[in-house]
MARKELO-930024 format. One record per residue: x, y, z of N, C-alpha, C in turn; residue in three letters. Coordinates in pm, whole numbers, padded with zeros to 5 digits, always signed. Layout:
REM MARKELO-930024
XYZXYZXYZALA;...
//
This chain:
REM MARKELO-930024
+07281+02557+02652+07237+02423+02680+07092+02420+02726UNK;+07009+02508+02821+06902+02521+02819+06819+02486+02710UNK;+06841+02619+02604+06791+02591+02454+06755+02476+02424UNK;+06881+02373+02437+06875+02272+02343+06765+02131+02420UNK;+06803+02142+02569+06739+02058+02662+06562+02146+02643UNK;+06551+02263+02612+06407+02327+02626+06344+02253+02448UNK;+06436+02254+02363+06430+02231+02219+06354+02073+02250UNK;+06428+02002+02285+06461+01860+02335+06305+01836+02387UNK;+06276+01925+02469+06155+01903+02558+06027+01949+02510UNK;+06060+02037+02432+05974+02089+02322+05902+01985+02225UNK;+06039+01917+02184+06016+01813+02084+05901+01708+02152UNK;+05949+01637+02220+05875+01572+02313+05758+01590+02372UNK;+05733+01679+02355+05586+01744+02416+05520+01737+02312UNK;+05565+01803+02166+05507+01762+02080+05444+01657+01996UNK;+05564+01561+02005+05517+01454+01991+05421+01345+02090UNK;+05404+01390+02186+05295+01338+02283+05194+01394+02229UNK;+05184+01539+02257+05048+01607+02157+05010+01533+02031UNK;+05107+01507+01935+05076+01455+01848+05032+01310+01877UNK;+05108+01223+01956+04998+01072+01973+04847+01071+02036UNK;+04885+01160+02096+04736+01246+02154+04637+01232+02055UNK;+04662+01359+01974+04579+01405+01895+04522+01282+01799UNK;+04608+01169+01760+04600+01070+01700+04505+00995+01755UNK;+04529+00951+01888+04454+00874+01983+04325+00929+01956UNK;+04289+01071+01995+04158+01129+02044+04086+01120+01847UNK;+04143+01150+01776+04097+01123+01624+04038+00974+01634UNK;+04150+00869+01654+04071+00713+01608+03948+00755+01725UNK;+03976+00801+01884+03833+00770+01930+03726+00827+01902UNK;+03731+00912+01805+03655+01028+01764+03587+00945+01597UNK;+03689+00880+01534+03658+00789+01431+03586+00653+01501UNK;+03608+00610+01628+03554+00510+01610+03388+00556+01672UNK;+03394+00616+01763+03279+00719+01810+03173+00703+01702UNK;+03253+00795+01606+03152+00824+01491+03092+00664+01437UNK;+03173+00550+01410+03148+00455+01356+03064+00390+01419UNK;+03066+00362+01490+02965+00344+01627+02836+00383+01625UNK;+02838+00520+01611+02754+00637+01579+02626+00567+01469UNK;+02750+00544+01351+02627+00514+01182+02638+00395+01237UNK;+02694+00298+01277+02627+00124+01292+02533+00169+01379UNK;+02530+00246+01489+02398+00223+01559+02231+00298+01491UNK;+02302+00418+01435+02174+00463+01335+02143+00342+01240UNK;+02245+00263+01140+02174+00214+01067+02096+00016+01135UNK;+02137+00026+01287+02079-00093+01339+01946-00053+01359UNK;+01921+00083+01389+01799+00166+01428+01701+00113+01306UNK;+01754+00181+01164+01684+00209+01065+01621+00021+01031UNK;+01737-00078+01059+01685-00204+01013+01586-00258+01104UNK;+01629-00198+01247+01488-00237+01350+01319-00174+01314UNK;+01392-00046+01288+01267-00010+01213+01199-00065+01149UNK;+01282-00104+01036+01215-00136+00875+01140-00291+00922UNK;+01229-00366+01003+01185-00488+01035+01013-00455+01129UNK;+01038-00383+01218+00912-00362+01268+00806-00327+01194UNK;+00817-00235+01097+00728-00183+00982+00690-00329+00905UNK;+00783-00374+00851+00708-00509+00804+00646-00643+00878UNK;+00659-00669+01010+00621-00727+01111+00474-00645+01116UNK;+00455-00549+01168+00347-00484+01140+00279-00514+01011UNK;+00327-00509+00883+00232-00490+00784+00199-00669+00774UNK;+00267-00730+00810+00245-00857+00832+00132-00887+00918UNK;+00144-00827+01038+00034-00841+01126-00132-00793+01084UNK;-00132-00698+01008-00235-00627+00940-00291-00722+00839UNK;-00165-00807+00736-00235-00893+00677-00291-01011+00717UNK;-00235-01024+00784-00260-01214+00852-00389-01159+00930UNK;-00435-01021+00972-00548-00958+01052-00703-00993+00931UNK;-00638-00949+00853-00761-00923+00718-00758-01053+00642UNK;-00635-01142+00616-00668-01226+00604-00778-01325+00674UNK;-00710-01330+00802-00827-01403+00950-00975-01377+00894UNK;-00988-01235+00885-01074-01202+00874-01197-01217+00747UNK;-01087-01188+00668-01165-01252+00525-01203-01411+00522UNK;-01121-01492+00611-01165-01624+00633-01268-01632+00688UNK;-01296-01599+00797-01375-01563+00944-01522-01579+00816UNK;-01500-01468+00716-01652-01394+00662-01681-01521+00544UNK;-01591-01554+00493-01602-01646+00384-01651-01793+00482UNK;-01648-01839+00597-01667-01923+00685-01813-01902+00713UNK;-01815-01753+00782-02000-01755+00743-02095-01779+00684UNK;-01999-01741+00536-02084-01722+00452-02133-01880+00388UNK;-02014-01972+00400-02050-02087+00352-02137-02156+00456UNK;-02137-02140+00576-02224-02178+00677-02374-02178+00635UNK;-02391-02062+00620-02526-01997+00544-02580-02103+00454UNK;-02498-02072+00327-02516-02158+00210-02547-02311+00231UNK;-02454-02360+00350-02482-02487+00338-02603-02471+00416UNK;-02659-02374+00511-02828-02401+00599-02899-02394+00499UNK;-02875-02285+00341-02966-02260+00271-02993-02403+00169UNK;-02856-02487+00151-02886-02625+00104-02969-02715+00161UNK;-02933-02715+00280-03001-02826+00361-03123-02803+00375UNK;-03206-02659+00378-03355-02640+00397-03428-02664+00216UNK;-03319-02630+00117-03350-02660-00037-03347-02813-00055UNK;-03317-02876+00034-03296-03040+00044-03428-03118+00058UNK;-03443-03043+00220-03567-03079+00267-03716-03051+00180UNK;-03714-02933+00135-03834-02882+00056-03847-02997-00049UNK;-03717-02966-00104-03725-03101-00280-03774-03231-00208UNK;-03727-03318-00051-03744-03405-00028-03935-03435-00003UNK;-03961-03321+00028-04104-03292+00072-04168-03315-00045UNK;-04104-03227-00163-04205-03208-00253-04201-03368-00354UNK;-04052-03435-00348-04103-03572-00379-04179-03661-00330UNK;-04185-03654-00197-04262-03755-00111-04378-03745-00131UNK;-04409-03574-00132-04571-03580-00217-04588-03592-00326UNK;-04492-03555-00429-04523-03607-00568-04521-03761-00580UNK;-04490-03856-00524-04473-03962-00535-04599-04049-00476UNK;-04630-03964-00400-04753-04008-00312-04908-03971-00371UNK;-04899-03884-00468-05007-03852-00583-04954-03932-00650UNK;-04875-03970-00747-04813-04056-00854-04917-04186-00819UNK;-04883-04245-00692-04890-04367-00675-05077-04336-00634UNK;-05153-04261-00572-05298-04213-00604-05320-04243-00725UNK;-05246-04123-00822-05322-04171-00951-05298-04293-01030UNK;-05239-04377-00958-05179-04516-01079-05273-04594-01010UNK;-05310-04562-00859-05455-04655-00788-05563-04625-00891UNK;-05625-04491-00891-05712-04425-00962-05703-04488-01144UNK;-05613-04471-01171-05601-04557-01297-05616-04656-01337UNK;-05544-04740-01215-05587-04951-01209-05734-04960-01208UNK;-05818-04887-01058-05940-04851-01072-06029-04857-01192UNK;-05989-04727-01227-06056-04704-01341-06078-04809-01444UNK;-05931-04865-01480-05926-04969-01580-05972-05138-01560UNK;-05981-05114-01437-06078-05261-01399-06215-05245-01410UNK;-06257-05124-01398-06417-05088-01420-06452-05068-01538UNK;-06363-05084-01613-06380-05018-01746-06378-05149-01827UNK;-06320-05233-01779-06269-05352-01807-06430-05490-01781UNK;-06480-05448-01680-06574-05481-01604-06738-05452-01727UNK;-06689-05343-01728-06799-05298-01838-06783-05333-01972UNK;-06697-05380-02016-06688-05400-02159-06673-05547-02169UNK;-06679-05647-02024-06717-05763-02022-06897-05774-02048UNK;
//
């Protein structure tokens, strides 16, 4: 009777071992699962940061290419406005000889006019 009560107890032991072993497997499976969701939350934080970054780099050079293209039209428009003034200059004096020589001309043609009376 020992035997059978040691058999008995045997059994029983075993099968604890065995829910055991079961138990410590899923925590060992979920461990692991755990494990790759947190590597691959890693890898998407990553990847997200990497493109946040390359984002930041562009919107940097973009700024920047604005920034220079902003100068540059700045320029252009001082270089209009002084090409404005010159043309305005150079009509005011062309206009201002124009109207000399159309005096000089009336002149002329009243004296000329004068003489051939």
């Amino acid at each position: 009777m020992n035997y059978k009560m040691l058999d008995t107890l045997n059994l029983a032991l075993e099968q604890e071992l065995e829910k055991y072993r079961v138990a410590m497997n899923e925590k060992f499976l979920l461990n692991q699962n755990a494990q790759i969701e947190s590597s691959e939350l890693e890898i998407e934080r990553q990847s997200l940061a990497d493109r946040l970054m390359a984002m930041q780099r562009k919107l940097e050079m973009e700024r920047d290419h604005a920034s220079t293209q902003q100068r540059e039209l700045f320029q252009r428009n001082d270089e209009l406005i002084d090409q404005y003034g010159k043309l305005k200059e150079d009509f005011v004096s062309e206009r201002k000889r124009n109207t000399e020589s159309k005096d000089v001309i009336e002149t002329s043609e009243k004296q000329l006019d004068r003489i051939k009376e």
